[in-house]
N, C-alpha and C positions, 0 to 999 in steps of 0.2 A: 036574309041576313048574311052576310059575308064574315067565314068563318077562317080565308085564308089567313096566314101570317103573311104582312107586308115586310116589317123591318124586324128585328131583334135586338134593340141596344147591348143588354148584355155579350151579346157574341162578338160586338165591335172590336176590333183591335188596329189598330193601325199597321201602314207595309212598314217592312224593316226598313228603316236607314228614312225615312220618311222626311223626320225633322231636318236630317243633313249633317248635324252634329248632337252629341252626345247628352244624357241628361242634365249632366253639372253643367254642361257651356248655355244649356237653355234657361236654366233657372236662374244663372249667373247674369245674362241679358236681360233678363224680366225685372232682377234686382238693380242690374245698373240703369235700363232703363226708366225706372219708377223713381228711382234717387236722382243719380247723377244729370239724366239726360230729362226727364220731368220736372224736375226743380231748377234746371238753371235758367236763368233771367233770359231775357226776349232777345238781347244782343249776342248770346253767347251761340251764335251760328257754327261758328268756327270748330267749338267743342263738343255740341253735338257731332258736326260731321266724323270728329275726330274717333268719339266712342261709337258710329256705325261701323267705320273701315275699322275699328280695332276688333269687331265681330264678323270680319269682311265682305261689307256692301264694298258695291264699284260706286264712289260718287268723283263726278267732277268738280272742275274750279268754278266758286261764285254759287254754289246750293246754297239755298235760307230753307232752310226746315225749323217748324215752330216747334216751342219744347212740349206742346199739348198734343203734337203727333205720334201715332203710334206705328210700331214695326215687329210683326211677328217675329220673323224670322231673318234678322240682316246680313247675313250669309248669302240671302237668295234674293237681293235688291240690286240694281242697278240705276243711276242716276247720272245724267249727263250735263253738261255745265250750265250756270247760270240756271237753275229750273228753282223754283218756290213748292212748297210743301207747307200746305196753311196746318190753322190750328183743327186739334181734335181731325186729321184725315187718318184715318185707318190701312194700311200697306199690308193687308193680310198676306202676306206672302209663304203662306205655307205650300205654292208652287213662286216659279221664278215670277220676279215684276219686273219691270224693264222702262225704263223714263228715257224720253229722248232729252235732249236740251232746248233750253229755252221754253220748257212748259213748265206753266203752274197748273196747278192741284188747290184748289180753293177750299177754305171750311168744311168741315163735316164729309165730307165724300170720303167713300170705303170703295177700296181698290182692292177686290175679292180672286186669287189666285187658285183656287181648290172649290170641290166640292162634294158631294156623297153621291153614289151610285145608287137613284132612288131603286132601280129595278133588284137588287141585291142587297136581299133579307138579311145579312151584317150590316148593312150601310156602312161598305168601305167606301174610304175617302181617297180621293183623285185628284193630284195636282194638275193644274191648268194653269200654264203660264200667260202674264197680260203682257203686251206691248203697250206703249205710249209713245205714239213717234214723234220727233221736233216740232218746236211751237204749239201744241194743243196745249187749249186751254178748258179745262175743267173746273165748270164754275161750284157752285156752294151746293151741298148733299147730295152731289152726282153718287150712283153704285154702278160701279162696273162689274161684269160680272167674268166667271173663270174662261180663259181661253179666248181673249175678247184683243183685237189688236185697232187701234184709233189711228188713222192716218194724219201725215207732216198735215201742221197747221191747221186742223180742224177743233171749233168750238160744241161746245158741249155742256147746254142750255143747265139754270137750277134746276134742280128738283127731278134732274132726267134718272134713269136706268137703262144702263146701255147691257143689251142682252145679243149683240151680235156685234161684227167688224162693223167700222165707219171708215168710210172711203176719206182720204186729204182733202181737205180745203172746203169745207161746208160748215154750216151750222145743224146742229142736230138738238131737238129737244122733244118731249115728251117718256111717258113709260109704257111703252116700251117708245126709245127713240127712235124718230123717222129724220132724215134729211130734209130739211126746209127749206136752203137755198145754197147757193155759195158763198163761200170768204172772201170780199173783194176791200182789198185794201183799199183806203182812200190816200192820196197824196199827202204828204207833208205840209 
């Protein structure tokens, strides 16, 4: 019978300064996100963008982020131009996320920036920043996981979990994801 303690939830606490900003600015995003940015209609691209950078994410010119997408933490987002952000994608961004341009982000996929230190009996929690570099494409319920960077123009299969780097320019799917082949564009 194993009698060690593994974790101790009660002892959890989080590092100082963790969230990035204060408790009122985070409840205040939760609130504007749930209203303002949740309820607005599918065209109003524009306005989301609007209420991220007024919690300061870096977005570029040309983002469509859906209003059924979620953002922990938008202070610690970056988004580069022209990139999609489908419905219900999850930007757990409680370490930095980083979007290059010209990628989409398909349905359901949860882009996981942190994690708990399973070997430490508080289970503190440990930001890991993700990269997402230009043109990758992340199809429908991909999970990426914390500290995970996807190279320019690499796809990235339904249903994958990517639990380490993906090299540019491949196709990768399965869980855990393996590279299947290369990205080879066809002609116009």
């Amino acid at each position: 019978m194993i009698t060690e303690k593994f974790q101790s939830l009660k002892d959890f606490k989080l590092p100082k300064d963790f969230r990035g900003r204060g408790r009122y600015t985070v409840q205040l995003w939760w609130l504007v996100q749930s209203v303002l940015f949740g309820c607005s209609p599918q065209f109003m691209y524009v306005w989301r963008v609007k209420l991220l950078k007024l919690f300061g994410a870096k977005i570029g010119k040309g983002v469509i982020i859906r209003p059924t997408a979620r953002v922990t933490y938008p202070w610690k987002l970056s988004i580069g131009d022209n990139s999609w952000i489908g419905d219900n994608v999850v930007l757990y961004s409680l370490g930095e996320i980083h979007i290059g341009s010209d990628v989409c982000i398909s349905q359901k996929s949860y882009i996981c920036a942190a994690q708990h230190e399973l070997n430490v009996v508080t289970f503190d929690m440990k930001a890991s920043s993700v990269t997402i570099e230009d043109e990758v494409w992340i199809a429908s319920d991909v999970f990426i996981a914390p500290g995970v960077v996807i190279g320019k123009g690499t796809v990235v299969g339904a249903r994958s979990s990517v639990f380490k780097d993906l090299p540019g320019g491949v196709i990768a799917i399965g869980s855990p994801a393996k590279v299947t082949k290369n990205r080879i564009l066809q002609p116009n």
